[in-house]
C-alpha positions as CSV (number, residue, x, y, z in Angstrom):
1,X,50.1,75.3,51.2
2,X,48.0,75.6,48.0
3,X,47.3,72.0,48.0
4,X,46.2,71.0,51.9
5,X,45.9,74.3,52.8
6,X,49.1,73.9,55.7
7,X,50.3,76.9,57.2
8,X,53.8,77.9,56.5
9,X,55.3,76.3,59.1
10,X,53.6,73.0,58.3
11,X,54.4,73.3,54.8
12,X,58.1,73.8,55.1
13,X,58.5,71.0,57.5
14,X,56.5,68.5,55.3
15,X,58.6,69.7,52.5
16,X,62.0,69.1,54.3
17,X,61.2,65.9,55.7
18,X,60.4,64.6,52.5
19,X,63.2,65.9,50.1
20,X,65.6,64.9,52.7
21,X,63.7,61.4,53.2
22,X,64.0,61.5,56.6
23,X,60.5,59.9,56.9
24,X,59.0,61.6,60.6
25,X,55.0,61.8,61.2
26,X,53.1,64.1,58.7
27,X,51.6,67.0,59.7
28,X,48.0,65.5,59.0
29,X,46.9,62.7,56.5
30,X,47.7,63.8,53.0
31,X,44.7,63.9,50.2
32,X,45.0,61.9,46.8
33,X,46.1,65.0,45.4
34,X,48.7,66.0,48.0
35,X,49.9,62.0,47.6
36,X,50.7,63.3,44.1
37,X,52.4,66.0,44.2
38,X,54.3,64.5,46.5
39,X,55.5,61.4,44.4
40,X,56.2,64.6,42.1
41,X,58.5,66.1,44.7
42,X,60.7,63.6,45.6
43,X,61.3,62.3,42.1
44,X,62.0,66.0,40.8
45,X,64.2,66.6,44.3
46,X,65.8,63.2,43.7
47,X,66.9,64.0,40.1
48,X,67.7,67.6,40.9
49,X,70.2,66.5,43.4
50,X,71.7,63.1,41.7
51,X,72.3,65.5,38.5
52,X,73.9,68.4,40.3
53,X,76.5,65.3,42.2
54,X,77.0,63.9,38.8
55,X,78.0,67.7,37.6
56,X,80.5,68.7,40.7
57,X,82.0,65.0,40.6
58,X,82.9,65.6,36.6
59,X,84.1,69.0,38.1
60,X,86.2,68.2,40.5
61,X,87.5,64.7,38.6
62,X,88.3,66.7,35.2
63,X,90.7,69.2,37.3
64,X,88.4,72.3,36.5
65,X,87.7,72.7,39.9
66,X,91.7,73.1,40.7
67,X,91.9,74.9,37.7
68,X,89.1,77.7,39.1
69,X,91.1,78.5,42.1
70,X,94.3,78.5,40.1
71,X,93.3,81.3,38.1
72,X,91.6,82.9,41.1
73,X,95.0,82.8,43.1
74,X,96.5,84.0,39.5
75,X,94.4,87.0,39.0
76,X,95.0,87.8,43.0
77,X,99.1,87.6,42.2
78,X,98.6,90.2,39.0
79,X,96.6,92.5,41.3
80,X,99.2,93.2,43.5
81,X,101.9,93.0,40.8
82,X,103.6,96.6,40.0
83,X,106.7,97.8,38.0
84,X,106.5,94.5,36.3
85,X,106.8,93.4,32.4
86,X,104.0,92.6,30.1
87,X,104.9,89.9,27.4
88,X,102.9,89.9,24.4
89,X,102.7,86.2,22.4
90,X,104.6,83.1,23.8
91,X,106.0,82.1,20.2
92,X,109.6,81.1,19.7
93,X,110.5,85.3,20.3
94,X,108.5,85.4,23.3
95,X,109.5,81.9,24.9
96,X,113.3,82.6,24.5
97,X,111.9,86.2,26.6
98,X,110.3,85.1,28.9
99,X,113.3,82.4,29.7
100,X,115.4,85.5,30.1
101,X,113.0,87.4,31.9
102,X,112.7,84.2,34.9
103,X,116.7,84.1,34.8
104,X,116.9,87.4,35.5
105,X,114.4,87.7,37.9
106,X,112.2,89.8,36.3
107,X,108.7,89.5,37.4
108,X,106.5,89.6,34.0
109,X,103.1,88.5,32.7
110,X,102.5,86.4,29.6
111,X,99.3,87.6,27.4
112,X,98.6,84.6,24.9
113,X,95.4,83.7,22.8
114,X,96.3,80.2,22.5
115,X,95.9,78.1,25.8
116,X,97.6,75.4,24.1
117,X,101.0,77.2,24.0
118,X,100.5,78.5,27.5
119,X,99.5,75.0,28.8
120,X,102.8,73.9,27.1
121,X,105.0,76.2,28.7
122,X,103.3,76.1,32.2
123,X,104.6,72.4,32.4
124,X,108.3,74.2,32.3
125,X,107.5,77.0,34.4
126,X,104.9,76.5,36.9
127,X,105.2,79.7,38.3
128,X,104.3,81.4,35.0
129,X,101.7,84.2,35.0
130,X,99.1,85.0,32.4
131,X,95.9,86.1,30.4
132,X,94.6,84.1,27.8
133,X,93.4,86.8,25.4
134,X,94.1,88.4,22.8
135,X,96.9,91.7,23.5
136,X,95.3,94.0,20.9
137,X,92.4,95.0,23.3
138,X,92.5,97.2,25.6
139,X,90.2,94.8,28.6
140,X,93.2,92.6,28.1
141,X,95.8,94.6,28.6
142,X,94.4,96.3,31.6
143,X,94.1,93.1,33.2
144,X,97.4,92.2,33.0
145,X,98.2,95.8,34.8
146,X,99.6,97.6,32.1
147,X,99.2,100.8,34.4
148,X,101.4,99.5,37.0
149,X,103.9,98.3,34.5
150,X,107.5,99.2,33.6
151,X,107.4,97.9,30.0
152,X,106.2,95.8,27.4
153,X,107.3,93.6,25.4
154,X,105.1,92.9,22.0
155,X,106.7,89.9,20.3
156,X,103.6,88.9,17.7
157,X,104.8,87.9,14.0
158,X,102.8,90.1,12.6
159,X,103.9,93.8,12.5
160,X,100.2,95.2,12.3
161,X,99.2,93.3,15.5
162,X,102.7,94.8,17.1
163,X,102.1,98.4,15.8
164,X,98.1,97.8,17.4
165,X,99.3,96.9,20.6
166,X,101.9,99.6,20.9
167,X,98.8,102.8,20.0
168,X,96.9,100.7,22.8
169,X,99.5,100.5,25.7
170,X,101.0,104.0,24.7
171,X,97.2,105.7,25.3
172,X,96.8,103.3,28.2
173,X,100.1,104.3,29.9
174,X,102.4,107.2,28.6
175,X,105.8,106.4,31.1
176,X,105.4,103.0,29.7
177,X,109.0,101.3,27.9
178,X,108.0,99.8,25.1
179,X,109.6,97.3,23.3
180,X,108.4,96.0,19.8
181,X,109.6,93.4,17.6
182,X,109.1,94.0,14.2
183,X,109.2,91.6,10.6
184,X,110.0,94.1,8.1
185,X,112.3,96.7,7.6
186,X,109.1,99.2,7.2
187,X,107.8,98.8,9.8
188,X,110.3,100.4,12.1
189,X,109.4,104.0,11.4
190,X,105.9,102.9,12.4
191,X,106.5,101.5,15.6
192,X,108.6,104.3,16.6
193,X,105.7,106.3,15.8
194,X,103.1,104.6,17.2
195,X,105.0,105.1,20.8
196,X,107.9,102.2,20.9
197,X,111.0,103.1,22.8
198,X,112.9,100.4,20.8
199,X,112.3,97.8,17.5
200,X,114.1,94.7,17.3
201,X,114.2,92.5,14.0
202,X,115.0,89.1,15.5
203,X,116.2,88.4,11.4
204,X,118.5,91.2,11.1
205,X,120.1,90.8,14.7
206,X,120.1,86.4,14.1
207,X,122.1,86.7,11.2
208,X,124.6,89.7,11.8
209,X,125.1,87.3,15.3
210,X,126.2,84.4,13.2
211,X,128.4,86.5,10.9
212,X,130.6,87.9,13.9
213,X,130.9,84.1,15.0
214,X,132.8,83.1,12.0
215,X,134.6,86.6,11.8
216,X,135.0,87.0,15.5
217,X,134.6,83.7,17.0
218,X,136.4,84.5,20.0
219,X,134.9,88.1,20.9
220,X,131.2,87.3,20.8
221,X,131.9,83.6,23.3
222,X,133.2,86.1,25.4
223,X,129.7,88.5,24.9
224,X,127.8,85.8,25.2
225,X,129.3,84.2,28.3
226,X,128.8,88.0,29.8
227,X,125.7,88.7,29.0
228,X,124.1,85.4,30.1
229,X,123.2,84.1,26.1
230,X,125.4,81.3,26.6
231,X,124.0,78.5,29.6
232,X,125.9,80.0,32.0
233,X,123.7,83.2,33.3
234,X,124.9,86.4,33.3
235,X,128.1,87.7,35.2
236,X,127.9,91.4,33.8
237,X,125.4,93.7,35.9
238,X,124.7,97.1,36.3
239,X,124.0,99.5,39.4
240,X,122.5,103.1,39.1
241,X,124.3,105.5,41.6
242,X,121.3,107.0,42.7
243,X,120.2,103.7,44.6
244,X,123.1,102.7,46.4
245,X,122.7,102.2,49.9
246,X,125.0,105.3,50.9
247,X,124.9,108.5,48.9
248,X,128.4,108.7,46.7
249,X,127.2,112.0,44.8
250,X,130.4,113.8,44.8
251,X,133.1,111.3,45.8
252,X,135.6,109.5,44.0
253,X,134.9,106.1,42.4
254,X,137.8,104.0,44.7
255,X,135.2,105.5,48.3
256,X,133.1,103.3,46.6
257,X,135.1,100.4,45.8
258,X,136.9,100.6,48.9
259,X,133.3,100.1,50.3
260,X,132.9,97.0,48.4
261,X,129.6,98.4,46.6
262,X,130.5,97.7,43.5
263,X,130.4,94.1,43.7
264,X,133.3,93.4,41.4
265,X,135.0,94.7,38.8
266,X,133.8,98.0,37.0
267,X,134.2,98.2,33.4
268,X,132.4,101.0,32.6
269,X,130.2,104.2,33.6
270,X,127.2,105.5,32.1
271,X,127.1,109.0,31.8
272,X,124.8,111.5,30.4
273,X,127.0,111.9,27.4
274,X,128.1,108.3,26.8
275,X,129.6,105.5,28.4
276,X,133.3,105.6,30.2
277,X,135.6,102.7,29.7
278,X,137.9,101.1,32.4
279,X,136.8,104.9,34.2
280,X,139.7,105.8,36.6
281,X,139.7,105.7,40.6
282,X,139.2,109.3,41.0
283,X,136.2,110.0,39.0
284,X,134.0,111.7,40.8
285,X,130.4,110.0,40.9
286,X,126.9,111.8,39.5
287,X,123.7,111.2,40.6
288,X,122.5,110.0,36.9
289,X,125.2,107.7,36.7
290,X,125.5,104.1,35.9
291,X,128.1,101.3,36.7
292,X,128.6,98.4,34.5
293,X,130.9,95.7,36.6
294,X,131.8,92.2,36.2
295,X,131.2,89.6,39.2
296,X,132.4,86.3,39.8
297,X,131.5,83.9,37.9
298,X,130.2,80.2,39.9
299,X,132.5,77.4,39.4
300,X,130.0,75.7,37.3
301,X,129.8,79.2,34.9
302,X,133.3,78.4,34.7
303,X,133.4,74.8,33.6
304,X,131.5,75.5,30.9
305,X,133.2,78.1,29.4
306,X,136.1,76.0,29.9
307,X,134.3,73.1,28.5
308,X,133.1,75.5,25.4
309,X,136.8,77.0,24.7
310,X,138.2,73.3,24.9
């Protein structure tokens, strides 16, 4: 237009058919200097559009572009996520919870700095889901929905990170559980203060595990084969009264077995004021109560407790 003095019209149909090189009759005979800038067009046009090809092949060939909507159906997922768990740090604490976390079908999100470690662990668990950044801010944390989480799990060797974290996702979400773990016997008091609900010391709880296996050999299989440490999964589960399918407030414990509700055997009852043993039939059943019962185990569970005892 500045050139040869084409309307607009003109222009943009001379420019189009000669970026796209589609070749048709010009407008009106070009000038020396139109000739020019027009040599100046295509080349520029030409290098413009070989370059950006050269950048979205490398894109799509390097996985980036998979990666991109990856982490946009990711972020989608943790949107809609609620009364989930928030895992903080995928070392050897946080690996071994999240593995407990998947068995139990517990739906949870990893926050990790190091995409190396995540990266590693994804190729065991596909289905993993996470934030690569670091847990002690608060952008982080609120991206992996601490606000529509149940509880948190902080599992960073070093105490001060853990004791950071807690202040942050107490402020951030006050009905929030909170679990820490912590290095140092000091450090207790000031995780409990900063807001944690409970403190593990993976040291303390390690070695006093190993001490009842030479002491009590027998007794902590059996735990383990319960609880699901062992490679069989857990056969021990619990049910709160309060959301069973029919309303047992008032009525003896056998209404409820004879029901088949309690989906094996019942070895215990949480009450307000502590737990109840082998409780009898004609306890009568509380809202705030909790049963403890034992179901049964899969033949495989069974062959390799077996195996283990043998």
């Amino acid at each position: 237009m500045y050139i040869e003095h084409y309307n607009f019209i003109d222009a943009l149909y001379m420019t189009v058919i000669s970026i796209t090189t589609a070749g048709y009759t010009e407008v009106r005979p070009l000038s020396p200097t139109g000739r020019l800038f027009t040599v100046f067009l295509l080349v520029s046009s030409f290098t413009t559009f070989a370059y950006a090809l050269a950048l979205i092949t490398q894109y799509i060939a390097s996985g980036e572009l998979s990666h991109y909507f990856k982490q946009r159906k990711m972020a989608n997922q943790i949107d809609t996520l609620a009364n989930h768990v928030i895992l903080c740090g995928l070392g050897r604490s946080g690996q071994e919870a999240a593995i407990t976390l998947r068995q139990h079908k517990v739906p949870f999100i990893v926050i990790e700095q190091n995409e190396e470690r995540i990266r590693s662990y994804e190729s065991k668990d596909a289905s993993l889901l996470y934030v690569i950044g670091s847990a002690t801010e608060d952008e982080t944390l609120l991206k992996a929905g601490i606000k529509r989480a149940k509880a948190l799990l902080t599992a960073l060797p070093t105490d001060a990170d853990n004791v950071f974290i807690v202040l942050s996702a107490r402020s951030l979400n006050d009905k929030l559980t909170i679990i820490s773990r912590a290095s140092h016997y000091s450090s207790q008091s000031k995780l409990r203060k900063a807001g944690a609900n409970n403190v593990v010391m993976p040291d303390k709880i390690g070695g006093a595990h190993m001490a009842s296996i030479v002491s009590r050999p027998d007794i902590m299989e059996f735990l383990d084969y319960l609880t699901g440490n062992a490679e069989n999964g857990s056969i021990m589960d619990v049910k709160e009264i309060n959301k069973l399918a029919k309303d047992y407030r008032g009525l003896p414990l056998q209404q409820l077995i004879d029901d088949q509700l309690a989906e094996g055997l019942i070895v215990a009852i949480r009450t307000a004021s502590g737990f109840l043993v082998t409780p009898e039939p004609d306890l009568l059943l509380q809202a705030d109560m909790k049963l403890f019962f034992l179901h049964q185990a899969s033949a495989r569970s069974s062959s390799v407790l077996a195996d283990r005892v043998n």
